[in-house]
C-alpha positions, 0 to 999 in steps of 0.5 A, spaced: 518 511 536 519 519 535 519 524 529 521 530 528 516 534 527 516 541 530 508 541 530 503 537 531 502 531 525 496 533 521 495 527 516 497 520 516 497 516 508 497 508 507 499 505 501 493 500 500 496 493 498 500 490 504 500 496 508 492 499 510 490 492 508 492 485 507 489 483 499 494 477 498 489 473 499 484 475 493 490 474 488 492 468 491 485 465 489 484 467 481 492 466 480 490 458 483 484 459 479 488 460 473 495 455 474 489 450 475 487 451 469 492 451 465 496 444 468 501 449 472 503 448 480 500 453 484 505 459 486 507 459 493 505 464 497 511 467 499 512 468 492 506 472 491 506 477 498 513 478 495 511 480 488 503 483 489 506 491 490 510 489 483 503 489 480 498 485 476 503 483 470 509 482 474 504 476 478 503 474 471 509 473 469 511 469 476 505 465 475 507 463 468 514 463 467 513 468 461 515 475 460 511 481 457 514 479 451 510 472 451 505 471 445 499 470 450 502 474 456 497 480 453 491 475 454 494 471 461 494 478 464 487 481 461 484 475 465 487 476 471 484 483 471 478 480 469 478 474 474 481 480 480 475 485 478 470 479 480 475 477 485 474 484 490 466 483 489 466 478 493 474 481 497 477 476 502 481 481 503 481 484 511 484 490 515 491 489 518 492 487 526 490 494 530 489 497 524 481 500 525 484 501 531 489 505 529 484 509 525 480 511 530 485 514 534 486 518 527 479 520 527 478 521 534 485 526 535 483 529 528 488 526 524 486 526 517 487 520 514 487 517 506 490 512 501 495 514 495 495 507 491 499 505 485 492 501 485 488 502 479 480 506 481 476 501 478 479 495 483 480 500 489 473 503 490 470 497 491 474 493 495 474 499 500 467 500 499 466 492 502 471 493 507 468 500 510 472 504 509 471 508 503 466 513 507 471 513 512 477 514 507 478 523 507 482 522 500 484 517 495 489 518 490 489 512 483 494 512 478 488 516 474 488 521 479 496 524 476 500 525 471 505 521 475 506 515 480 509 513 485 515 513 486 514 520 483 512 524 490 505 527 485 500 523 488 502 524 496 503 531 494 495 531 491 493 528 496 496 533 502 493 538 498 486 535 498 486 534 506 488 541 506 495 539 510 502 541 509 507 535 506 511 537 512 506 535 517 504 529 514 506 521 514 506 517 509 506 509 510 508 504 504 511 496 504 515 498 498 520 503 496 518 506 491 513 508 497 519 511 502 521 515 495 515 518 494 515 520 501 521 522 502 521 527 496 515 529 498 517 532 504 514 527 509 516 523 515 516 516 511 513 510 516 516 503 512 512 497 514 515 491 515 509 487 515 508 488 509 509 485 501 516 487 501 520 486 495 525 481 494 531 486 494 533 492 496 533 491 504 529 494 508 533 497 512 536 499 505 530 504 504 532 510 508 525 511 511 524 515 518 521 509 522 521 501 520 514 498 524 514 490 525 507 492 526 501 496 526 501 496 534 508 500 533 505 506 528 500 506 535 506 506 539 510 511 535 503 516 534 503 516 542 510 518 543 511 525 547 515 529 542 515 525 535 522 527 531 525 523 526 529 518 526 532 511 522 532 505 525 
């Protein structure tokens, strides 16, 4: 795997859901929580990996086969949060196959690397801190931090400015399209991960990434090739 960059890479970026780490789980537990309680059939995890980018109220609306229109969507949706917040303090939520190893080889090649999330701060911080990584993190960008967020290249584009690294120069990795947008109009080299929670439609191979991974080992592979230069699969 091969991109093409002119100069050497300065920054690799991750989505965090369904890209640097795998927090099915933790949404799996409070939506089986909350279906139980209501007398509702537990929502398959197929159906939750595919959904958990689309964010908190869509998980709702899958749960409850209720649209925000709904007159208790407002509370569902409030609970859910309140039930995810305590959820990530005690965070089921691990690290991706080969994905420590694949900071450490950014580390020890001293390739900066951050997280730009559509993941509100207040659940980021702490998941990242009870997985050890937000010391390690050199940046990370929350929807508070911007005006706009993905799929509007903001957010990638203040994170390479806090890194102190040209968007030319930098990857950015994501499960979701709006992902591969946001870099693309940032000026980035995209990294499409397969293995993520991707949505129902449009297809991956729809999304126009430079690179689509099956795995993290593939990210190591492709970060290992002699002369990166772009390319699509």
């Amino acid at each position: 795997m091969q991109s093409s960059f002119s100069t050497p890479i300065a920054s690799m970026l991750f989505d965090l859901d369904g890209t640097l780490v795998d927090t099915a789980d933790d949404f799996a537990k409070v939506l089986d929580l909350m279906t139980s309680i209501a007398g509702l059939p537990a929502v398959p995890r197929e159906a939750i990996h595919q959904t958990v980018s689309s964010g908190a109220r869509a998980l709702v609306e899958l749960a409850f086969g209720i649209d925000s229109n709904a007159h208790d969507f407002k509370a569902l949706h409030s609970t859910m949060l309140s039930l995810y917040g305590q959820q990530v303090a005690q965070t089921s939520a691990r690290l991706y196959p080969a994905m420590d190893r694949l900071l450490s080889l950014l580390e020890e090649r001293g390739i900066k690397w951050g997280i730009v999330t559509n993941k509100p701060e207040q659940y980021s911080i702490p998941l990242l801190r009870n997985l050890g990584l937000l010391e390690r993190c050199q940046t990370l960008i929350c929807p508070e931090h911007v005006t706009y967020t993905k799929p509007h290249p903001e957010p990638l584009l203040l994170a390479c400015t806090q890194l102190g690294c040209a968007p030319e120069q930098s990857v950015y990795v994501g499960d979701h399209p709006r992902d591969i947008t946001a870099g693309r109009d940032a000026g980035m080299h995209t990294i499409a991960a397969a293995y993520g929670y991707l949505p129902p439609s449009p297809p991956i191979a729809a999304w126009e990434a430079d690179t689509i991974v099956a795995d993290v080992e593939e990210i190591i592979q492709w970060l290992n090739s002699d002369s990166p230069r772009r390319h699509h699969n």
